[in-house]
C-alpha positions in Angstrom: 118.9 119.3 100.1 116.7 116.5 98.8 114.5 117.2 96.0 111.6 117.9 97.6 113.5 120.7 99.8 114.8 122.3 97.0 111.7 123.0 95.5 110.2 124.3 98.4 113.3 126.6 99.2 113.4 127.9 96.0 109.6 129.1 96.1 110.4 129.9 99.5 112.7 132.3 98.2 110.7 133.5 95.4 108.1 134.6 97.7 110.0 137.3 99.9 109.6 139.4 96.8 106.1 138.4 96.0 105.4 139.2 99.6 107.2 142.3 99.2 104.0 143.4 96.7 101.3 142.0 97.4 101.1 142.0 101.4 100.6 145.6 101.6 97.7 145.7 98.9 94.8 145.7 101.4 96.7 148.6 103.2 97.0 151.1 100.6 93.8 153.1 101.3 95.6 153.4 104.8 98.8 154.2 103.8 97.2 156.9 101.6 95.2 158.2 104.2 97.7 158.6 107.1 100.4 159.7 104.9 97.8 162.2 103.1 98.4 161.6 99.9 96.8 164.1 97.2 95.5 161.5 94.9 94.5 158.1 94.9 96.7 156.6 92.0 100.0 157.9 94.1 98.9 154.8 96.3 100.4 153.1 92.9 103.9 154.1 93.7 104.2 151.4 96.7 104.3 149.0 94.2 106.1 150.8 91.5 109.1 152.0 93.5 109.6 148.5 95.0 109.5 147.1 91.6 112.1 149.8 90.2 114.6 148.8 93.0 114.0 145.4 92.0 114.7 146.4 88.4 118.0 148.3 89.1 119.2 145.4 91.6 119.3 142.6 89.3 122.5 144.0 87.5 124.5 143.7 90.7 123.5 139.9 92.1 124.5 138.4 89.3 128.2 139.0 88.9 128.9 138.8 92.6 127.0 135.2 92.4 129.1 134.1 89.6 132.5 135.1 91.5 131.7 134.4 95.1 128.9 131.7 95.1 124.9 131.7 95.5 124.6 131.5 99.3 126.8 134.6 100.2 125.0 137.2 97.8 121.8 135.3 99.4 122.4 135.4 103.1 123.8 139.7 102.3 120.6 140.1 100.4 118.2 138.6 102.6 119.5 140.5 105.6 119.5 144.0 104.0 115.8 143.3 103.7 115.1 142.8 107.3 116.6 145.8 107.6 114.8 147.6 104.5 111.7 146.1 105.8 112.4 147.9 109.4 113.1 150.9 108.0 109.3 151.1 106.0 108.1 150.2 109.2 109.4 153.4 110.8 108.2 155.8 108.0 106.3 159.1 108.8 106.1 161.1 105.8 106.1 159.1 102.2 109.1 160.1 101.2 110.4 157.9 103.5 108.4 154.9 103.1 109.1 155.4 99.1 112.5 155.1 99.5 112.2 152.4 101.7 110.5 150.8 99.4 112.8 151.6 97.0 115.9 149.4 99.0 113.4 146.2 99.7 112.9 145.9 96.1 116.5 146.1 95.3 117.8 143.7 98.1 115.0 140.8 96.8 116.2 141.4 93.6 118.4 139.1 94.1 115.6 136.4 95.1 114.8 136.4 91.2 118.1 136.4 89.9 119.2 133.6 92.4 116.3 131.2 92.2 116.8 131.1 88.2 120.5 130.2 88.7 120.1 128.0 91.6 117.7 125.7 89.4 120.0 126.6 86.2 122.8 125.6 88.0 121.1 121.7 88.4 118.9 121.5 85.5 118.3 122.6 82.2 116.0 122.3 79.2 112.3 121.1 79.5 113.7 119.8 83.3 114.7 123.1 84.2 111.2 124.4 83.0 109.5 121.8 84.9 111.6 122.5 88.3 110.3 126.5 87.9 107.2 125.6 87.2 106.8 123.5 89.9 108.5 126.3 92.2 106.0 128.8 91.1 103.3 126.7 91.7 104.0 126.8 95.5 105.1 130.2 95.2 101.5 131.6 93.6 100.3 130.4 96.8 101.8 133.2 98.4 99.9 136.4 96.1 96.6 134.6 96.6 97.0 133.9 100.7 99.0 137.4 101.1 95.8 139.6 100.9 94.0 137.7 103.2 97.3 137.7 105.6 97.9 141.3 104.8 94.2 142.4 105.9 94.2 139.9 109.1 97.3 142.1 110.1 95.4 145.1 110.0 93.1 143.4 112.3 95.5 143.2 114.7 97.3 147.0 114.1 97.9 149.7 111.6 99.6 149.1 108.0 103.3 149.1 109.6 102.5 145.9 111.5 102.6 144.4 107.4 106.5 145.5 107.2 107.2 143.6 110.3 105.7 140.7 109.0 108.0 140.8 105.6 110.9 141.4 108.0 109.8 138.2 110.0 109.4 136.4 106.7 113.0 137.6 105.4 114.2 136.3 108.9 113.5 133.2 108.3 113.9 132.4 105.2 117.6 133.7 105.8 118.0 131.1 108.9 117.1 128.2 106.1 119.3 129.3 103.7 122.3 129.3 106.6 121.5 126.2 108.1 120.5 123.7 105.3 120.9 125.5 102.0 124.2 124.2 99.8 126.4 126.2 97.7 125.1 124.7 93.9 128.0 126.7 92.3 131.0 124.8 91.6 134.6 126.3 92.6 135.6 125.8 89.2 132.2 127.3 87.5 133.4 130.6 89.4 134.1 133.7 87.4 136.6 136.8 88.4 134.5 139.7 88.0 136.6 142.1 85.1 135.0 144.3 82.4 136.6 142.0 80.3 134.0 138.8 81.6 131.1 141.2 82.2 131.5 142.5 78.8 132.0 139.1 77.1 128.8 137.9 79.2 126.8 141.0 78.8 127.3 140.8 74.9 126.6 137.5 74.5 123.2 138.0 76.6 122.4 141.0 74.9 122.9 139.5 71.5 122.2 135.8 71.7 118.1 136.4 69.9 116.8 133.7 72.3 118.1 134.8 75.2 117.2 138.6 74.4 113.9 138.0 72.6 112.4 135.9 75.2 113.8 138.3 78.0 111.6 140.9 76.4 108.8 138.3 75.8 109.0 138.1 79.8 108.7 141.6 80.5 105.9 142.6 78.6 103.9 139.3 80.3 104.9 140.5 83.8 104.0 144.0 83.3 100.4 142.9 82.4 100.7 141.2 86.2 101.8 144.0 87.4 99.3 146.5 85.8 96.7 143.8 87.4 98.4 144.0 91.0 98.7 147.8 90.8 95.4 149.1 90.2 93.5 145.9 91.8 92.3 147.2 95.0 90.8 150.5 92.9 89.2 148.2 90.6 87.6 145.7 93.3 86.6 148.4 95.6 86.2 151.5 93.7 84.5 150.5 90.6 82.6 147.5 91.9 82.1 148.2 95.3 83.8 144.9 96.4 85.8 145.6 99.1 84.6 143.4 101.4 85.5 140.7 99.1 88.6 142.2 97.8 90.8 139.4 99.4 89.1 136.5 98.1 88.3 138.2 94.8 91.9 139.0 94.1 92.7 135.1 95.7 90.4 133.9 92.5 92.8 135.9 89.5 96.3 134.4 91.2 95.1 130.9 92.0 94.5 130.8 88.0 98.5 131.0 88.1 99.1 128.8 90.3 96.9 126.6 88.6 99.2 127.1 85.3 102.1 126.4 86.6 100.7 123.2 87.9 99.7 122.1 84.4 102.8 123.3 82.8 104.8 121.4 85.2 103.2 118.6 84.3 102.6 119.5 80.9 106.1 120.6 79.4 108.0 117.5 79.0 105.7 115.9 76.8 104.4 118.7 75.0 107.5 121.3 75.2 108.3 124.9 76.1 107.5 126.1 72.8 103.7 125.0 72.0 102.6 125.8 75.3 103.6 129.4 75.6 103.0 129.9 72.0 99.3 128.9 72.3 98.7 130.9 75.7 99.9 134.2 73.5 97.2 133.6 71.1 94.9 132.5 74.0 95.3 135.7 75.6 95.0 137.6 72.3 91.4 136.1 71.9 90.3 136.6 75.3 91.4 140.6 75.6 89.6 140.9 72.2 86.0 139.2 74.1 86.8 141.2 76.6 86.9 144.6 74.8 83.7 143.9 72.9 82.4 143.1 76.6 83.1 146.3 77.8 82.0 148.5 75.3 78.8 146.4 75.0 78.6 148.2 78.0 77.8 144.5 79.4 81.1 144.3 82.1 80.4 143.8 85.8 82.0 142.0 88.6 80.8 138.6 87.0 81.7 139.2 83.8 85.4 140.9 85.0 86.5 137.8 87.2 86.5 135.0 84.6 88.5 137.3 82.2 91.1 138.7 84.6 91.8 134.8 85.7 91.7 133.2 82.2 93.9 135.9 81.2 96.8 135.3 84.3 96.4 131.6 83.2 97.8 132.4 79.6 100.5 134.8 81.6 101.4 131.7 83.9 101.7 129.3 81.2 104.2 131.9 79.5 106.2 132.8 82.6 108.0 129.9 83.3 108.7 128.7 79.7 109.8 131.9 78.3 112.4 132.0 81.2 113.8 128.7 80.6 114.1 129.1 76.9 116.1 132.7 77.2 118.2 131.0 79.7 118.9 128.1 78.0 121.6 129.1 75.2 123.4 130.9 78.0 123.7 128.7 81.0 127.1 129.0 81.3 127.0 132.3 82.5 123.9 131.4 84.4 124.2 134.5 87.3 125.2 137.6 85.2 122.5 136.0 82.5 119.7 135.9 84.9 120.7 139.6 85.9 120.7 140.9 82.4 117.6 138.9 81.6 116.0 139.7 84.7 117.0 143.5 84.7 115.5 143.8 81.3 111.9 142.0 82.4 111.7 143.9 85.5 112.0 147.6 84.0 110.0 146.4 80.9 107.3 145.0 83.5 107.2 148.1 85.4 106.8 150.2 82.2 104.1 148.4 81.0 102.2 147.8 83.9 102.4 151.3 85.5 100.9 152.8 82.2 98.2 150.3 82.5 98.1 151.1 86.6 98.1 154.8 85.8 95.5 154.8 83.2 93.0 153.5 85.4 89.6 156.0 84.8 87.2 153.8 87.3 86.8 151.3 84.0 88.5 147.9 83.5 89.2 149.1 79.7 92.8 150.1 80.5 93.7 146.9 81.7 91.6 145.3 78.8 93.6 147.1 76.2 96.7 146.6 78.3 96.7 142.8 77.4 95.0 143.0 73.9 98.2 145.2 73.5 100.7 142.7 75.4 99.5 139.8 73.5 100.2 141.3 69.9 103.6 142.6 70.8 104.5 139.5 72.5 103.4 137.0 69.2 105.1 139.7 67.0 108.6 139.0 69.5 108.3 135.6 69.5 107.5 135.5 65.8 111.0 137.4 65.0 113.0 135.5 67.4 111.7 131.7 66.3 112.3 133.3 62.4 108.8 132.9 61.4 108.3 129.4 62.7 105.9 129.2 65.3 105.2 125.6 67.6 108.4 124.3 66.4 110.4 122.5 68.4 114.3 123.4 69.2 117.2 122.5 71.1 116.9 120.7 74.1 114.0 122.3 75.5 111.7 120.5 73.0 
């Protein structure tokens, strides 16, 4: 692929599983409805049960893309969710749909755990970060446009017409990878899988403080995106009485990633991995503590909510990409089953955190507020431990 290409694939990849979440967002009130759900935080689980299956399936891809290459796990992968994304379609109680959900999120897992190696596997250090950063710029394209998408598909049917489009999506993102995608693993980079390898590369994941630490860093920054995405639609429609808006609104708060990534892109050679997350964690400690004052001021509305939400996914962006190159970097040479330890751990941490922000949610934007206030301190005190009490110093080759 030329350069260009790859970048584009890669977000291209990236976005089957941010599709996977966010498409469906302006459908929820329907799915609640016509399934007759009992309360209107079960609507929640659509998101959460995708994002557990997307937890549990990391583990798997990473092994099998260290033995048999990155296209075959890929093309398997992408395939079961055409047919995961078929089978939501069909749903008629919740059950159903749940554990339909439930089988997407573990076939993209792989999309997360491949896209890291793919780029690991041809770059590394601040050129790795750049290459992801890059990637998720074109990628946060697809959580601001997928609302908007999602809702023009309910022009045109009910909620399951939104499963057929993932399918469609899947379908042909799985025709590029067949046709012009190139294996980037090397025959002699290939690894047997034994529990003697697994254990050798699980232990040194699990114990390397870089690669742990900042794997932990990562999951407690996603699960404040995920608390956001979860209880979204409530907050735009239920407590502000924005749902009319609700597409653009939520378009506002992830075009502030995108926007991130952008500047860290261009931002992270010269300046480094390590001073540009670092600030953004005490940038979004600041802004949660505004915030808080804001709302029990008793002075939050719409107005007030918008430019905190966004400033705050802008600190989360500027983390995201940074934190994964950094825990990746001391283990590259395990790059698949690194990514799936590193990736497993983020994912269930992120879907701790941010369903006990999503299920808080009392018609107030406090949960979310404290959420992050929260997220911020725990991150700085990770971060603190793992760099040994020396913050916005630089360190091996990603600075």
């Amino acid at each position: 692929m030329f350069p260009r290409e790859f970048v584009v694939f890669v977000a291209a990849v990236m976005a089957v599983n941010a599709l996977g979440v966010d498409l469906m967002l302006p459908a929820l009130a329907d799915i609640g409805s016509e399934l007759a759900l009992s309360a209107a935080n079960h609507r929640q689980w659509v998101i959460t049960v995708y994002m557990l299956g997307f937890s549990f399936g990391q583990l798997v891809y990473g092994p099998l893309a260290d033995r048999y290459g990155r296209k075959p796990v890929l093309l398997a992968t992408l395939s079961g969710f055409v047919a995961a994304s078929i089978f939501a379609a069909s749903s008629t109680t919740f059950e159903a749909l749940l554990l339909a959900r439930f089988l997407q999120g573990l076939m993209s897992a792989s999309t997360r755990v491949l896209a890291v190696a793919i780029v690991r596997d041809r770059y590394v250090g601040r050129q790795m970060a750049r290459t992801l950063s890059v990637a998720q710029m074109i990628f946060f394209i697809v959580p601001i446009m997928a609302p908007t998408l999602g809702q023009l598909l309910l022009a045109f049917g009910p909620w399951r017409m939104i499963f057929y489009a993932l399918a469609a999506f899947a379908a042909f993102v799985l025709a590029w990878t067949l046709v012009r995608f190139p294996e980037t693993l090397a025959p002699a980079d290939r690894h047997p899988i034994s529990m003697a390898t697994l254990s050798a590369s699980y232990r040194l994941t699990l114990t390397n403080r870089f690669s742990i630490g900042y794997a932990i860093a990562s999951a407690l920054t996603f699960g404040g995106i995920i608390g956001f995405v979860s209880s979204s639609q409530q907050i735009f429609v239920d407590e502000f009485h924005a749902g009319e808006n609700f597409t653009w609104l939520f378009a506002i708060c992830a075009f502030s990633m995108g926007c991130a990534s952008f500047a860290n892109s261009r931002l992270v050679v010269r300046l480094g991995t390590r001073l540009i997350s670092q600030t953004a964690v005490f940038a979004l400690i600041g802004l949660s503590l505004l915030h808080l004052a804001i709302i029990v001021g008793g002075w939050e509305s719409l107005w007030t909510y918008i430019p905190f939400q966004a400033l705050s996914m802008v600190c989360i962006g500027l983390c995201g990409a940074n934190f994964g190159a950094m825990a990746m970097e001391p283990v590259g040479h395990i790059a698949g089953t690194a990514s799936s330890v590193q990736g497993f751990i983020s994912s269930v941490g992120a879907v701790i955190v941010g369903s006990a922000i999503g299920q808080s949610y009392n018609g107030t934007t406090l949960p979310l507020a404290i959420g992050y206030l929260c997220i911020g301190l725990t991150v700085l005190t990770v971060v603190y431990v793992v760099e040994g009490g020396q913050l916005f110093q630089p360190r091996m080759s990603l600075d």
